[in-house]
C-alpha positions in Angstrom: 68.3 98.4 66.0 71.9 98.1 67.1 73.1 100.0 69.9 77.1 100.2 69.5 77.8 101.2 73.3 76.3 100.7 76.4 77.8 99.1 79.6 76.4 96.1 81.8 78.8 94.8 84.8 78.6 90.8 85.0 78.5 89.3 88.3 82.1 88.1 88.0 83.3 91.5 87.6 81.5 92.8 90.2 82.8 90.6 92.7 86.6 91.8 91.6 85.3 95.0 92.0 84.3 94.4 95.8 87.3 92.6 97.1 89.5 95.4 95.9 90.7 97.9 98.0 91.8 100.5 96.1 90.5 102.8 93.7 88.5 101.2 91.7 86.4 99.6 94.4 83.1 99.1 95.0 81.7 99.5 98.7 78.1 97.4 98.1 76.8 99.1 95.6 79.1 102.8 95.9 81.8 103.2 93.4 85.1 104.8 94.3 87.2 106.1 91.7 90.7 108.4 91.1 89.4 111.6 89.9 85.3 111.5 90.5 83.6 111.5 93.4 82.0 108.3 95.0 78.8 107.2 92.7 76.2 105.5 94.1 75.6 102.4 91.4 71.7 101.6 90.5 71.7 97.8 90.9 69.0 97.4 88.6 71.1 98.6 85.9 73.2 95.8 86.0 70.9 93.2 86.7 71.2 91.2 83.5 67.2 90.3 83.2 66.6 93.2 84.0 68.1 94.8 80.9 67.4 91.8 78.4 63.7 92.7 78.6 64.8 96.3 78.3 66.4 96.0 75.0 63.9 93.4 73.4 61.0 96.1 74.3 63.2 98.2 72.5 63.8 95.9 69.6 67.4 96.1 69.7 68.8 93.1 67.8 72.1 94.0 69.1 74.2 95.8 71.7 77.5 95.8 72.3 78.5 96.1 76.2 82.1 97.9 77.3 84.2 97.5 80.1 84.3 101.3 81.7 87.2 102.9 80.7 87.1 105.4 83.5 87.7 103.1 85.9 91.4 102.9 84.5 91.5 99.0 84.4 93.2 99.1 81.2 96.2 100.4 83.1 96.0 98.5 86.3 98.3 95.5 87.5 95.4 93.1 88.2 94.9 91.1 85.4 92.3 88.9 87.3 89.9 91.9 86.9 90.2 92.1 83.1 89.8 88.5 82.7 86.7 88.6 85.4 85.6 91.3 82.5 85.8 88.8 79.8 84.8 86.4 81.1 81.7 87.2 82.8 81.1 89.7 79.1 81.3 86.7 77.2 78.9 84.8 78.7 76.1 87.7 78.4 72.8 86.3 76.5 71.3 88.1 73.5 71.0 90.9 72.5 74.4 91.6 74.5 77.4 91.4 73.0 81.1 92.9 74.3 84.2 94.9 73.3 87.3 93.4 74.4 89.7 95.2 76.5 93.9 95.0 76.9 96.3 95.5 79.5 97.8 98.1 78.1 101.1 97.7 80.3 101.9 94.9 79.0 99.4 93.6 75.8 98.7 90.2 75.2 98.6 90.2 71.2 97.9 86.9 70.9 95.4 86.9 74.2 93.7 89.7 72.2 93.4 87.6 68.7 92.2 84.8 70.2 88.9 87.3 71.8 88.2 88.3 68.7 88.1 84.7 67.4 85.9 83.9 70.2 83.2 86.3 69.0 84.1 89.6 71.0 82.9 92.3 68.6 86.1 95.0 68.6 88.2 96.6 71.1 87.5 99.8 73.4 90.7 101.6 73.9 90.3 104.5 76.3 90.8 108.0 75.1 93.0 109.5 77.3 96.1 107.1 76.4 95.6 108.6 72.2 96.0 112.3 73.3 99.2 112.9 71.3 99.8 112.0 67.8 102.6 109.8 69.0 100.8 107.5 70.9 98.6 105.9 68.1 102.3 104.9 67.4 102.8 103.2 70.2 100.0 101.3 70.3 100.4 100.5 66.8 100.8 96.8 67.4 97.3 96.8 69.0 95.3 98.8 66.4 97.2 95.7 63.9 95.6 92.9 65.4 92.3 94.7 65.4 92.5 95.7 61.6 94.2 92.0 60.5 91.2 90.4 62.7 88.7 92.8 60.5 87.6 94.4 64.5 86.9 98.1 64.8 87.9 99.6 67.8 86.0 102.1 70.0 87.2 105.2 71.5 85.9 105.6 74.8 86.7 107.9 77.9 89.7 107.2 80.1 90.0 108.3 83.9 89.7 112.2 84.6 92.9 113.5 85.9 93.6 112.6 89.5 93.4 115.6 92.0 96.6 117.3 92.4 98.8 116.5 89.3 99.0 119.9 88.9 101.8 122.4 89.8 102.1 126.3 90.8 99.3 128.1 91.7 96.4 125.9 90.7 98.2 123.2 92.7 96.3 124.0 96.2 92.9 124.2 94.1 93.5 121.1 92.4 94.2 118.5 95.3 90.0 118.8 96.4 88.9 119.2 92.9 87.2 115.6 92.9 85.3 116.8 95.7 84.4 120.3 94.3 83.2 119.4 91.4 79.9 118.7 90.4 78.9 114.9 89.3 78.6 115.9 86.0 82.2 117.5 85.7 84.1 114.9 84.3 81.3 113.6 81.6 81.0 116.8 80.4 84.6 118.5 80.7 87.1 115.8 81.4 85.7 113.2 79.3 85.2 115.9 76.6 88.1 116.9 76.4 90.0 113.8 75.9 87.7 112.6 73.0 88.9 115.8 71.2 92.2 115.4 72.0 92.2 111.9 70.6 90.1 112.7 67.6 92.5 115.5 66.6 95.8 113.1 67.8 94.6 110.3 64.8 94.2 113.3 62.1 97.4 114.7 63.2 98.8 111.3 63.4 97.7 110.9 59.6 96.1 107.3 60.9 94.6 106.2 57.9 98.3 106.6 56.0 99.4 103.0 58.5 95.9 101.9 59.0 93.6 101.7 55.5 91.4 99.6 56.4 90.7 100.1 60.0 87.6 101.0 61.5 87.4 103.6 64.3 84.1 105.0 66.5 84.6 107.9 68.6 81.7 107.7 71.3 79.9 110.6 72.3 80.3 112.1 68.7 84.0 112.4 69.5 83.3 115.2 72.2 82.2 117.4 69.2 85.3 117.3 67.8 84.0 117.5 64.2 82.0 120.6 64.3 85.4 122.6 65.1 86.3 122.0 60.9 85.8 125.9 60.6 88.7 126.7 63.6 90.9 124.0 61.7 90.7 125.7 58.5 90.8 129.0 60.4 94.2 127.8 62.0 95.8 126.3 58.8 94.6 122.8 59.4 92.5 120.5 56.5 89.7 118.0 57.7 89.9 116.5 54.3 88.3 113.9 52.7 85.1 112.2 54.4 86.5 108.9 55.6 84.4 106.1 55.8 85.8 104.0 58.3 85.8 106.7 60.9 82.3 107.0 62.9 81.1 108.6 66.2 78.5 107.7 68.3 75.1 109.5 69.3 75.4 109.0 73.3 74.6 111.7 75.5 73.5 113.9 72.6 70.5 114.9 70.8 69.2 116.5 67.7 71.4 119.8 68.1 74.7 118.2 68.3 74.5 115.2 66.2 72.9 117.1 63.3 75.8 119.6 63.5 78.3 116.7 63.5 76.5 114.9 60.7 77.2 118.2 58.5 80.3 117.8 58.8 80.8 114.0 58.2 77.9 113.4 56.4 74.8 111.2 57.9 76.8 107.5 56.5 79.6 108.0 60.1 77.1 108.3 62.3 76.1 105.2 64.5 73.5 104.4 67.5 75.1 104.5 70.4 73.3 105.1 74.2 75.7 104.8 76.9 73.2 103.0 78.2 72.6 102.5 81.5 73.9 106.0 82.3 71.9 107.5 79.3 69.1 106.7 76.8 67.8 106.9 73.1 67.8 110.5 72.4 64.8 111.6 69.8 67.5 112.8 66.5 64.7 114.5 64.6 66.5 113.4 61.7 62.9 111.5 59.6 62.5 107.8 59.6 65.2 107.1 56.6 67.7 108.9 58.6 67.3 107.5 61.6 67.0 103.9 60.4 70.8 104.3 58.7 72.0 105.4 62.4 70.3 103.1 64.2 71.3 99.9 62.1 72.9 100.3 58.7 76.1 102.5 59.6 76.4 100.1 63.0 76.4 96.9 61.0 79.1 99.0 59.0 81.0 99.7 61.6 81.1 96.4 63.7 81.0 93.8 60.6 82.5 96.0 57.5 79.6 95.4 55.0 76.4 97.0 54.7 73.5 95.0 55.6 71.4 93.9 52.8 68.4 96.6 52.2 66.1 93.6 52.7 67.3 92.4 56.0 64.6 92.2 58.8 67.1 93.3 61.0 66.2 97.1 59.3 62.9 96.6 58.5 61.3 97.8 62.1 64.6 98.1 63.6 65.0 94.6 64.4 61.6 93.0 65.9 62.0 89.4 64.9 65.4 90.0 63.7 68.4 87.6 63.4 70.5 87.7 66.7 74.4 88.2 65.3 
């Protein structure tokens, strides 16, 4: 079995986390963000031995660790935290392997090449920077080193929007909407929301016309994005053709939504993913064949570009015994 995205904070990372004193920060073991209220942090699920011997009960073979977009690293001046990320990533035993991340102030191309080279397994680029058509543009330079280095690149939630951007009447509402809204606001609205917007900015964007051969996943099946084909064509919009280089992930959702998305893509774009440790393996009622092509072949698609061969005892029992990667 390979789990495309779960998250698991190395020590190094966690000590950046502590000594800084502004949003994001960790107080112990209480997160403080922007645009969520303050989130008590299980320890265990970031105790590396901890969650080894989870995933080899599970007989994952792989699973590839992110840094957490919503923390808005990607966009903070304090590089010493990103590299504290890669570092500490990099040095994750098996089953664990990690997406790189990039200053996205001011990318280092060549720092981002030479991750790849080092065995980093694709990028995660935060969702709420792709909103607009436009700005797959300006991140084209980025999305080039990840298609030249034959690295897909993982669409993951950004920050939700920081109390009080807004003006007029909803102003005076929204400077204490962190604090009014439930814990599960921004995973289920926010986050949402800019999965969509990003899904719908690479269509409009007509990504794949500058991009042929690079491969995308959308986590948390691209905030449903897909099943909203009928209101596209309803609104004088085409899906189009079923591209096989563009995936979505499983996280957070069960056999309702994935089965709807997979109706609309087809089974072949959509990969295992958890979000693990702040959700699990969902049961995708979807029969054994079905479920072994999500849980491993479409993955080893996604993060290597070939199918794995039908033989490989990587997909024979999803993985017990299996090559590491």
């Amino acid at each position: 079995m390979i789990d495309v995205h779960q998250h698991l904070w190395p020590a190094e990372f966690v000590d950046h986390l502590r000594a800084r004193r502004e949003p994001p920060y960790l107080d112990g073991w209480t997160l403080h963000t922007h645009g969520e209220p303050a989130y008590d942090v299980d320890p265990a699920a970031h105790a590396v031995d901890k969650r080894v011997a989870l995933e080899l009960d599970t007989g994952t073979t792989l699973a590839a660790v992110s840094l957490s977009s919503p923390l808005g690293i990607e966009e903070l001046d304090d590089p010493a935290l990103l590299d504290a990320w890669h570092a500490g990533a990099a040095a994750l035993p098996s089953p664990f392997r990690a997406w790189a991340s990039v200053n996205l102030l001011e990318p280092d191309l060549a720092g981002l090449a030479e991750l790849f080279a080092a065995g980093f397994v694709g990028l995660q680029l935060p969702a709420h920077v792709l909103a607009v058509p436009a700005a797959w543009d300006v991140f084209g330079e980025i999305l080039a080193v990840a298609e030249q280095a034959n690295k897909p690149i993982l669409i993951h939630p950004g920050p939700a929007p920081h109390a009080g951007i807004h003006a007029g009447p909803a102003a005076s509402a929204s400077a204490s909407a962190s604090a009014d809204h439930p814990g599960w606001w921004a995973p289920v609205v926010d986050y949402s929301a800019q999965l969509q917007s990003a899904w719908w900015s690479w269509h409009a964007y007509a990504g794949r016309q500058y991009f042929p051969a690079l491969r995308l996943c959308f986590v948390a099946a691209a905030g449903l994005a897909p099943v909203h084909h009928e209101r596209l064509s309803a609104r004088g919009g085409r899906l189009g053709t079923i591209d096989p280089n563009l995936f979505v992930d499983t996280s957070s959702y069960g056999p309702q939504g994935i089965d709807a998305v997979a109706r609309v893509l087809g089974i072949d774009q959509v990969v295992h993913g958890t979000d693990r440790p702040y959700a699990g393996i969902t049961e995708l009622r979807q029969g054994e064949a079905a479920t072994t092509v999500i849980q491993y072949d479409n993955p080893h698609r996604l993060l290597f570009g070939t199918s794995p061969p039908r033989n490989d005892p990587g997909r024979i029992g999803f993985g017990r015994g299996a090559p590491s990667y």
